[in-house]
C-alpha positions as CSV (number, residue, x, y, z in Angstrom):
1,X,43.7,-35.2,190.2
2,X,44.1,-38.2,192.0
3,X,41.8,-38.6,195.6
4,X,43.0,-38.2,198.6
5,X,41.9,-40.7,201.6
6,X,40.7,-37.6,203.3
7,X,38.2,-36.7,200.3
8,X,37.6,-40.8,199.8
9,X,36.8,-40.7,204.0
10,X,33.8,-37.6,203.4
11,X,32.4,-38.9,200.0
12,X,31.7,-42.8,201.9
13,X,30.2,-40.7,205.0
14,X,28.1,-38.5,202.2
15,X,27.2,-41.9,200.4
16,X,26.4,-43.6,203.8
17,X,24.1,-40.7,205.1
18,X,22.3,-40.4,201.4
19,X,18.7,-41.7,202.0
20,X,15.7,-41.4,199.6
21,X,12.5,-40.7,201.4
22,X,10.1,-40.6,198.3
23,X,7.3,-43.0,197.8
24,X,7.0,-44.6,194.4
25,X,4.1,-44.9,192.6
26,X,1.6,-47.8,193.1
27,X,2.2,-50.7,191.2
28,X,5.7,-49.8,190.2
29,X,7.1,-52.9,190.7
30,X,4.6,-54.9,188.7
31,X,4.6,-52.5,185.8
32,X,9.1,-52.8,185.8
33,X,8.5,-56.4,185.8
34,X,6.0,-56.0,182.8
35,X,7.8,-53.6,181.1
36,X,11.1,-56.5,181.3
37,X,8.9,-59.3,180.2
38,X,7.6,-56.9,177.1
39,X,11.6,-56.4,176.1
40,X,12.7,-60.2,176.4
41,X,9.2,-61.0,174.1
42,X,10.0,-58.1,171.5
43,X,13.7,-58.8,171.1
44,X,13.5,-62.3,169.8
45,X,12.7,-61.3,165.9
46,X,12.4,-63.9,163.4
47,X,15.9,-64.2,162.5
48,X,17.0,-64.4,166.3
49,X,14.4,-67.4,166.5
50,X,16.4,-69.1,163.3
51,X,19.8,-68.8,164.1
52,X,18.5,-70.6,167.8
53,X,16.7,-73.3,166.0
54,X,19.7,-73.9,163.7
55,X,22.3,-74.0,167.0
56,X,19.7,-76.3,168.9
57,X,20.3,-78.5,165.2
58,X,23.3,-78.7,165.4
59,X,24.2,-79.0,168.5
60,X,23.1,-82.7,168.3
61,X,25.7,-85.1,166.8
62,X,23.1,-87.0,164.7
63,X,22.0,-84.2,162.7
64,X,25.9,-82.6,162.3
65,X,26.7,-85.9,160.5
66,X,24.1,-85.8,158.6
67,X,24.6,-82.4,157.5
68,X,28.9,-82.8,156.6
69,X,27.3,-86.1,154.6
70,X,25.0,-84.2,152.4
71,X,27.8,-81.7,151.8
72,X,30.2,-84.2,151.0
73,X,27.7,-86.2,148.3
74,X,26.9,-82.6,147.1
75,X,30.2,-81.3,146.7
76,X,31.0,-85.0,144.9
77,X,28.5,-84.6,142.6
78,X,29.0,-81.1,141.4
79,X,32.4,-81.4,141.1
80,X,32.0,-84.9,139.1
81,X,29.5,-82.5,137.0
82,X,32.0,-80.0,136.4
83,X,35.2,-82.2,135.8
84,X,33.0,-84.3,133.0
85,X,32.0,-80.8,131.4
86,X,35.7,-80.3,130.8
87,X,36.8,-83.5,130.4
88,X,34.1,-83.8,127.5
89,X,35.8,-80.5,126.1
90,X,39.3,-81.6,126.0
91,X,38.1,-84.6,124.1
92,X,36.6,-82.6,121.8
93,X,39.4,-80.4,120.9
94,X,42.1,-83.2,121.3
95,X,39.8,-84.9,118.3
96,X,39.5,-81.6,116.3
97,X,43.7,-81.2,116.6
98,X,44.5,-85.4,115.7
99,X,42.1,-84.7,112.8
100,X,44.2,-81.2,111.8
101,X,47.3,-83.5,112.3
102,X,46.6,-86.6,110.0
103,X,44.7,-84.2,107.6
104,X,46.4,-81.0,107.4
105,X,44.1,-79.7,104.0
106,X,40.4,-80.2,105.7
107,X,39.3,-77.5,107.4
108,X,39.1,-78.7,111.0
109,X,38.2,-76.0,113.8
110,X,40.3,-76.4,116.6
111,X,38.3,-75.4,119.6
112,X,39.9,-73.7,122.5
113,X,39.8,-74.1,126.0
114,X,38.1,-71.3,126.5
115,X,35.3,-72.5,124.3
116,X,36.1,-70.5,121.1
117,X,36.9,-71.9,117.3
């Protein structure tokens, strides 16, 4: 049901005329503003306080760089680490396989990629 400017027209004249004539209690306004204070203390927990720390980090430049740096040396290293670990095992069972070849009558076990003989 969709108001009318009539019924719009009484509920402003209601809403104009509305007064409160209660007291509050003593001190009311101090204990709102204590009770507001209490909520903003209470709701930073601990990992509120981290996740600001780590935006305040790295929201300076210096410290971003440095951070993409340490990522790229790390990702370099362990990716150095894990193409040596299969290089080393190709090498391996590219030896095993030349010996099978030039020998066919010794018993050579042919390791697999997968690390089986």
């Amino acid at each position: 049901m969709k108001p009318t400017d009539e019924n719009s027209d009484k509920l402003s004249e209601r809403l104009q005329g509305w007064r409160v004539n209660e007291k509050l209690p003593p001190r009311t306004a101090d204990e709102v503003w204590r009770r507001i204070a209490l909520t903003q203390t209470q709701s930073d927990s601990a990992l509120v306080i981290l996740l600001k720390r780590i935006q305040r980090a790295f929201s300076r430049p210096a410290f971003a760089g440095m951070y993409v740096a340490v990522l790229v040396i790390v990702g370099t290293v362990a990716g150095s680490l894990v193409g040596s670990a299969r290089s080393e095992r190709q090498r391996d069972e590219l030896a095993a396989r030349y010996l099978a070849s030039v020998n066919p009558y010794k018993n050579v076990s042919v390791p697999t990629s997968d690390g089986h003989r």
